[in-house]
C-alpha positions as CSV (number, residue, x, y, z in Angstrom):
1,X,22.5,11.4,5.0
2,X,19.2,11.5,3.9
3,X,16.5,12.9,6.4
4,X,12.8,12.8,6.4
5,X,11.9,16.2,6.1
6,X,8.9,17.2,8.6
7,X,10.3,20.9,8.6
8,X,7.3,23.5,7.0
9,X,8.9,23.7,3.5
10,X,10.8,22.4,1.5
11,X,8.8,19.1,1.8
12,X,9.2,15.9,1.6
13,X,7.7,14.9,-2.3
14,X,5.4,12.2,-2.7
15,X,7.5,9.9,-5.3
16,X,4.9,10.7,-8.3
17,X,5.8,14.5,-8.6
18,X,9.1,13.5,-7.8
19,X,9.3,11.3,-11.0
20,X,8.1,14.2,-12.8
21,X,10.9,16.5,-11.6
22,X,13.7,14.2,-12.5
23,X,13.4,14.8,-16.2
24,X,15.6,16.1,-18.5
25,X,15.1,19.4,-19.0
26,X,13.0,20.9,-22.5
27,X,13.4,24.3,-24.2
28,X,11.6,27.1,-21.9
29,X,10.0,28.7,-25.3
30,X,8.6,27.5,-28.5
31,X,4.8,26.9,-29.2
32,X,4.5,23.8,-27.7
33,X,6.3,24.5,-24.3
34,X,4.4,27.9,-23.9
35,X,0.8,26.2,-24.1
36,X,1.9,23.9,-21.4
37,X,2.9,27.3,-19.3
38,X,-0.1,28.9,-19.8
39,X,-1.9,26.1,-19.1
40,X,-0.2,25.3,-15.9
41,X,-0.7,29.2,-15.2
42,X,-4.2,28.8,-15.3
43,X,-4.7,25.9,-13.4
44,X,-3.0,28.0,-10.1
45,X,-5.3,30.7,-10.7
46,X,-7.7,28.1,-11.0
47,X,-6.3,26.6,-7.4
48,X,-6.4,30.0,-6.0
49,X,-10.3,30.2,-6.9
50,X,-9.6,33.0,-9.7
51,X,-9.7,34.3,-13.5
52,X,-6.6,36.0,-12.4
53,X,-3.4,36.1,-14.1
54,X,-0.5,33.9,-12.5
55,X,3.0,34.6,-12.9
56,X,5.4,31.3,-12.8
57,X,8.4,33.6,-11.9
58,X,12.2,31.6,-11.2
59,X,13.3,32.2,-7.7
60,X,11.9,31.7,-3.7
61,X,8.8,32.4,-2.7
62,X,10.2,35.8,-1.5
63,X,11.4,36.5,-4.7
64,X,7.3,36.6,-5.2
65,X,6.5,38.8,-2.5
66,X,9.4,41.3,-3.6
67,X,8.1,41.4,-7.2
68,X,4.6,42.6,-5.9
69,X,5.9,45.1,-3.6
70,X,7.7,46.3,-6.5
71,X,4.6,46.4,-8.5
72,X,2.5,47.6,-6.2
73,X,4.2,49.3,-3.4
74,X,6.2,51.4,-4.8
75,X,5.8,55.1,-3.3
76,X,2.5,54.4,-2.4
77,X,1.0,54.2,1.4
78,X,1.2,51.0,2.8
79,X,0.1,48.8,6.1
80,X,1.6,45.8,6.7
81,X,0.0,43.2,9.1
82,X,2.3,41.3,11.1
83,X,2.1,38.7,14.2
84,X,5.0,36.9,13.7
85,X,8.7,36.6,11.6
86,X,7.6,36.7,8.2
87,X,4.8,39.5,9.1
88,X,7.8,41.1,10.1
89,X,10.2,39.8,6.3
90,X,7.3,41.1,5.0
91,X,7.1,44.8,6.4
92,X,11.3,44.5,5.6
93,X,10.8,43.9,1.8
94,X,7.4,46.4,1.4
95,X,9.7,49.6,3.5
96,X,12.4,48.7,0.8
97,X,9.7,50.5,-2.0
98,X,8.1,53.3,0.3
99,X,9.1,55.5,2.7
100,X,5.1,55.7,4.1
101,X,5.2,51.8,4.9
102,X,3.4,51.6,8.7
103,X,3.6,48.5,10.8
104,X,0.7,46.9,12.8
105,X,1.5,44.3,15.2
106,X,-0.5,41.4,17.2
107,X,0.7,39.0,19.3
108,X,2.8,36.2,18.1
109,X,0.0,33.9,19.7
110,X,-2.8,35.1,18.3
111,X,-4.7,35.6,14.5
112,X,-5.0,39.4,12.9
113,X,-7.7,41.0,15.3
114,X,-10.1,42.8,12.9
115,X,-11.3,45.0,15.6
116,X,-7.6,46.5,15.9
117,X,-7.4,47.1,11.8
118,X,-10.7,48.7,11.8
119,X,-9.4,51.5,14.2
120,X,-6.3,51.9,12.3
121,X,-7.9,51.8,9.0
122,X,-10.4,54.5,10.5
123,X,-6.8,56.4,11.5
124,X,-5.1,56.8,8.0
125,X,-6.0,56.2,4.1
126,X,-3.7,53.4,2.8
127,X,-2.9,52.4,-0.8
128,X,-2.3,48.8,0.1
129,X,-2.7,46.3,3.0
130,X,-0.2,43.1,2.9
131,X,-0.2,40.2,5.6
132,X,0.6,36.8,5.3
133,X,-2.7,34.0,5.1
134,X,-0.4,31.5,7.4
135,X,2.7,32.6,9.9
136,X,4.6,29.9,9.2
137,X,6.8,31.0,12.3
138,X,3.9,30.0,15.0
139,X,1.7,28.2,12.9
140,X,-1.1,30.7,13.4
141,X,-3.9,31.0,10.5
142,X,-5.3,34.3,9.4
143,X,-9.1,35.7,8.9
144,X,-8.2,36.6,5.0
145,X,-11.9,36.9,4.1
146,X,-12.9,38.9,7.1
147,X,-9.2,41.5,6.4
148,X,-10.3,41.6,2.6
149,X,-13.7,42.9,3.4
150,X,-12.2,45.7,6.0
151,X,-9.5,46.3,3.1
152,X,-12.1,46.9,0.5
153,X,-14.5,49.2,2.5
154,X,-11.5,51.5,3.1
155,X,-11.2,51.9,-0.5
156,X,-7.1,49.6,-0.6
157,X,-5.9,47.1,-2.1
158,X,-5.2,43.7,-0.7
159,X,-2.6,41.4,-1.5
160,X,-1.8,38.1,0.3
161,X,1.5,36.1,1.1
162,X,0.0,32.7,0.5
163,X,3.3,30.3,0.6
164,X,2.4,28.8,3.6
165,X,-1.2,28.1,2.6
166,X,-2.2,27.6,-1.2
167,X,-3.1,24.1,-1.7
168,X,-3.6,23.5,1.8
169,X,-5.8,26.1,3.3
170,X,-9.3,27.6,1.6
171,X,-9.0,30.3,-0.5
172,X,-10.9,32.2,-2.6
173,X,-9.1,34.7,-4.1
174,X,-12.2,36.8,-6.5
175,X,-14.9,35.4,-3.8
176,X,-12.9,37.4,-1.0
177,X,-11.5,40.0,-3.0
178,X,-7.5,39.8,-3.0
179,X,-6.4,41.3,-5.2
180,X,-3.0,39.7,-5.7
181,X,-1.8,36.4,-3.8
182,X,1.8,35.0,-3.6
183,X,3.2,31.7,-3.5
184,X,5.8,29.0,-3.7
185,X,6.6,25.4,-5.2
186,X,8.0,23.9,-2.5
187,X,5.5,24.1,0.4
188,X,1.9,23.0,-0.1
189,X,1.9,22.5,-3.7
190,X,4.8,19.3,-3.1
191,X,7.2,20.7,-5.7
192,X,11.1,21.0,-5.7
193,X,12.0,24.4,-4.2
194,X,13.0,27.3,-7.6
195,X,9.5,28.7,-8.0
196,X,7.5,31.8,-6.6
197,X,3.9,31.9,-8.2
198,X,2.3,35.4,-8.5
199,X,-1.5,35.5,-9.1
200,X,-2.9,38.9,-9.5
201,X,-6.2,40.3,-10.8
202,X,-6.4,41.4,-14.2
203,X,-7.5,44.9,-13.0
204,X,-5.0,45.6,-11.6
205,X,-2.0,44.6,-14.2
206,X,-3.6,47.5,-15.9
207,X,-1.8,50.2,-13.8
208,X,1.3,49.0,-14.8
209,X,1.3,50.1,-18.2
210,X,2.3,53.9,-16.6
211,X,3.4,53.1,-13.5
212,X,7.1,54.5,-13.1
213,X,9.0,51.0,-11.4
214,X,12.7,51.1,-10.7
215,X,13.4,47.9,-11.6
216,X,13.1,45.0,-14.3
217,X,13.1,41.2,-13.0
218,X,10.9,41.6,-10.3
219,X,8.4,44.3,-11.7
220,X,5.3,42.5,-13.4
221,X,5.3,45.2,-15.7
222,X,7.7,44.0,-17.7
223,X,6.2,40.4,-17.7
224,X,3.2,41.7,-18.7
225,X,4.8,43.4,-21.9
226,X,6.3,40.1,-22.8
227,X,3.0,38.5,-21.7
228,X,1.4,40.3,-24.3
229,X,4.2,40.9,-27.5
230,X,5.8,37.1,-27.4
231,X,2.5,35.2,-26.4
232,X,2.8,32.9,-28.7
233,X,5.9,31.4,-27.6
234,X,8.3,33.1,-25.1
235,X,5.7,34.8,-22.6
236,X,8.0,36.1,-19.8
237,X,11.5,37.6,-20.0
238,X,13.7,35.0,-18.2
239,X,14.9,31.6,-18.8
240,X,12.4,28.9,-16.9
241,X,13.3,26.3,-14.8
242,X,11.3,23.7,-16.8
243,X,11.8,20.5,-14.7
244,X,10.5,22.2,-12.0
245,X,7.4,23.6,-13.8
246,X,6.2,20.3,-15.3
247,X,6.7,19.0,-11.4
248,X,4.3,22.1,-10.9
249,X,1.5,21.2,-13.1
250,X,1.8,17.2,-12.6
251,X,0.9,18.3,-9.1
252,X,-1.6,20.2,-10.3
253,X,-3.2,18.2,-12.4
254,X,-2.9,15.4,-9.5
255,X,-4.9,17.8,-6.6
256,X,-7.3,18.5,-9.7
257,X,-7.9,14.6,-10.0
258,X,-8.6,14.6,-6.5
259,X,-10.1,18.0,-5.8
260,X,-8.9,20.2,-3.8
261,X,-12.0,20.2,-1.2
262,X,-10.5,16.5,-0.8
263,X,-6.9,17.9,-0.2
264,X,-8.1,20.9,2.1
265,X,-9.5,17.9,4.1
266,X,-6.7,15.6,4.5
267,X,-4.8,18.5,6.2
268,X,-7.1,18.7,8.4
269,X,-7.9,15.5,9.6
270,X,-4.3,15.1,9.7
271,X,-3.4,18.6,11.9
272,X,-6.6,17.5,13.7
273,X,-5.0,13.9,14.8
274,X,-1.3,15.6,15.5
275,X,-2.2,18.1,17.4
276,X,-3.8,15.1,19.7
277,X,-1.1,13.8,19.9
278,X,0.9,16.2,21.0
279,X,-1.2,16.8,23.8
280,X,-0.6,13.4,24.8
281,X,3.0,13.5,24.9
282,X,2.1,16.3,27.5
283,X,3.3,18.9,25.2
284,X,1.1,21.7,23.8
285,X,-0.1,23.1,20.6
286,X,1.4,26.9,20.3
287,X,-1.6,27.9,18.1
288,X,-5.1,28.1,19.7
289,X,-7.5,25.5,18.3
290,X,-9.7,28.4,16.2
291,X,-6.8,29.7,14.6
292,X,-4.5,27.2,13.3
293,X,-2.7,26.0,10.2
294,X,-3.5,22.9,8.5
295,X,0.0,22.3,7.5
296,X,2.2,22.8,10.2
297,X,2.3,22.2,14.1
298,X,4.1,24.6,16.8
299,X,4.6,23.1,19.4
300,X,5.1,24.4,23.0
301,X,7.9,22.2,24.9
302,X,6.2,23.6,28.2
303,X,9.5,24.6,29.4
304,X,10.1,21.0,29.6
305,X,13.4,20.9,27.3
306,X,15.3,23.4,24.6
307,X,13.8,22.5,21.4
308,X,17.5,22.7,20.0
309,X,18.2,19.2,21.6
310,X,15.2,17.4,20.7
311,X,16.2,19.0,16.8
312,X,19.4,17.2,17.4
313,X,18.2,13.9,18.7
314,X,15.9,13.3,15.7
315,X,18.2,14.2,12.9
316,X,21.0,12.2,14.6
317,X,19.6,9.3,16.0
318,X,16.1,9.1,14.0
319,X,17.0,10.8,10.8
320,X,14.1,13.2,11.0
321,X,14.2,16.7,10.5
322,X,12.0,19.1,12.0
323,X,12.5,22.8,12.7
324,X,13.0,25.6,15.3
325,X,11.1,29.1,15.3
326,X,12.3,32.7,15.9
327,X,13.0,35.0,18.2
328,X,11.1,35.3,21.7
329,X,10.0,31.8,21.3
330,X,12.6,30.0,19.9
331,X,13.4,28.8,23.4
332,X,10.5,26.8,24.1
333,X,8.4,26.3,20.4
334,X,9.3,23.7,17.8
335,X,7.6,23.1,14.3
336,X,6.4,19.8,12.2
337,X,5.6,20.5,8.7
338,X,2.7,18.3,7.0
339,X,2.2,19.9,4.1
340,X,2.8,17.1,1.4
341,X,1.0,13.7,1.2
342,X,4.4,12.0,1.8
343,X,4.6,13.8,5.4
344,X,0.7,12.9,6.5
345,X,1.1,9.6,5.6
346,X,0.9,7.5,9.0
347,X,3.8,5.8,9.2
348,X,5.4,8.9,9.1
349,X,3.9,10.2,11.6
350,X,3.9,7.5,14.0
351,X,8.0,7.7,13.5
352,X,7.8,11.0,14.2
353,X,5.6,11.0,17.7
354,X,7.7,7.6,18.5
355,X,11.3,9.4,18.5
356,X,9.7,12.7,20.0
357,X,8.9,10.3,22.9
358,X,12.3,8.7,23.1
359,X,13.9,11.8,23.2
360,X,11.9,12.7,26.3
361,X,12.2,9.6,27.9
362,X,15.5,9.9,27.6
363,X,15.3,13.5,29.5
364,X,14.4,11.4,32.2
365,X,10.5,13.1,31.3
366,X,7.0,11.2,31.8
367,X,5.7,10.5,28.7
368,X,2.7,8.7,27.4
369,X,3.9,7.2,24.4
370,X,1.2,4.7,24.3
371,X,-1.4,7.3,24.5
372,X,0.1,10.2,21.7
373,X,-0.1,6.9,19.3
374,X,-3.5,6.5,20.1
375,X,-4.7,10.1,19.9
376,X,-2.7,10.3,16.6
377,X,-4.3,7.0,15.2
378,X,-7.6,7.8,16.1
């Protein structure tokens, strides 16, 4: 069966990037295909608000985040931020390249408190700082530019898991200083999953020309040397998934078109009117109102019901999917992705707030459904 997808990634595609994705696929070198890959390269570090270097490298977004550990982790001293599960995927895959990897943790509820990095930052000399922009496990949004600066006065580098938040959420990468920001296809840039996009300063490619890396797919090393000998028409060592790069760049091109100021705003006009929404249903946002996502919705049942049956209900009698969470919260939180055009558009939404309030009406709970439609239309 065919679900609506209102999970946080993979999304549902609007039907014009789709079109573009369907196509048969073309050679993944030659002159003519390699201008459109650096082209398209460019245009994400453009996105990312960068002269950067971008890296369209085959594989998840965590494929991504392991190739810059790789790069840049490797032996050296490390702190990882973390207030949530992919904090914590993230400490997992950086401790896989250094055996002086430290862990700082928040509360799952609450953004990266700057005061509390200052004092460990004051503590120890690290290499590197890593955290993830969005935690897409509690829908919690990050103080990048306000990290970065802490990160740069302590004399480290910075580097940013960004798959929950390019295209959706400001960011700047040379304006705040990061130094290297990761990515995916399939989340706010509306794209087919099969892509992890690695934008990193030029500065700091420039260490890797003697830097001693135990491994070959996932250290930009070696896509810099092929960068820089086969340029001119096979400019990174694998074979490309080139359907899914020419959905990339029509997207591109498309946000581009509209501007991304214009895209940053639809997100939140449209997190703005869910959230609402959910507080009319009598149900609660997980993240506070300061601190959250533009592209995805926890949301607290209130110890009202197990998040696992409403999942249920809506992909069995609605044919929506939406997703669970993790760990210590996984009981009580549940999480709508609008991250793509298709999954703000209003009718979507209003399907989605309908069937949340059958299912609890069918709980035997009280539930405004007249008044979550209003807040959401509003």
């Amino acid at each position: 069966m065919k679900y609506l997808l209102m999970i946080p990634g993979p999304v549902e595609i609007p039907d014009d990037i789709l079109q573009a994705a369907g196509a048969q696929p073309v050679a993944h070198y030659g002159p003519e295909w390699t201008d459109f890959y650096l082209n398209t390269a460019t245009s994400v570090s453009r996105l990312l608000g960068t002269k950067g270097r971008t890296f369209i490298i085959p594989g998840s977004g965590s494929a991504g985040l392991d190739a810059v550990a790789t790069s840049f982790c490797t032996d050296k001293r490390c702190l990882v931020l973390n207030n949530g599960q992919f904090g914590g995927r993230l400490y997992d895959i950086v401790s896989r390249h250094t055996a002086d990897a430290d862990l700082l943790k928040f509360p799952l509820n609450s953004p990266i408190d700057t005061s509390v990095l200052k004092k460990r930052l004051a503590k120890k000399r690290y290499d590197v700082v890593f955290m993830t922009h969005v935690e897409t496990s509690t829908g919690i949004l990050n103080p990048v530019e306000e990290v970065s600066r802490l990160v740069k006065e302590n004399g480290a580098i910075f580097l940013l898991d960004a798959i929950s938040s390019a295209g959706i959420e400001k960011l700047e990468m040379d304006g705040w200083s990061v130094d290297a920001v990761i990515t995916a296809s399939q989340k706010g840039l509306e794209c087919p999953p099969g892509l992890a996009l690695v934008t990193v300063q030029e500065e700091l490619l420039k260490g890797l020309k003697t830097a001693s890396i135990p491994s070959w797919y996932t250290n930009l090393g070696v896509w810099c040397e092929y960068y820089e000998k086969w340029h001119d028409w096979h400019p990174y060592p694998v074979t490309l998934p080139t359907s899914t790069t020419i959905a990339l760049a029509t997207s591109l091109k498309i946000m581009e078109k509209e501007g991304i100021t214009a895209r940053q705003n639809l997100y939140l006009k449209v997190s703005d009117r869910l959230r609402k929404a959910v507080l009319g249903l009598g149900l609660k946002p997980y993240a506070p109102e300061d601190n959250h996502a533009h592209g995805l919705t926890a949301v607290s049942t209130e110890g009202k019901f197990d998040p696992t049956n409403l999942i249920k209900y809506l992909r069995e009698e609605a044919g929506i999917q939406i997703a669970g969470s993790f760990g210590e919260i996984k009981s009580h939180v549940f999480r709508i992705g609008h991250m793509s055009r298709k999954q703000c558009q209003t009718v979507n939404l209003m399907s989605l707030i309908s069937s949340i309030a059958c299912f609890m009406a069918s709980q035997g709970i009280d539930v405004s459904f007249n008044m979550a439609l209003q807040k959401l239309l509003s």
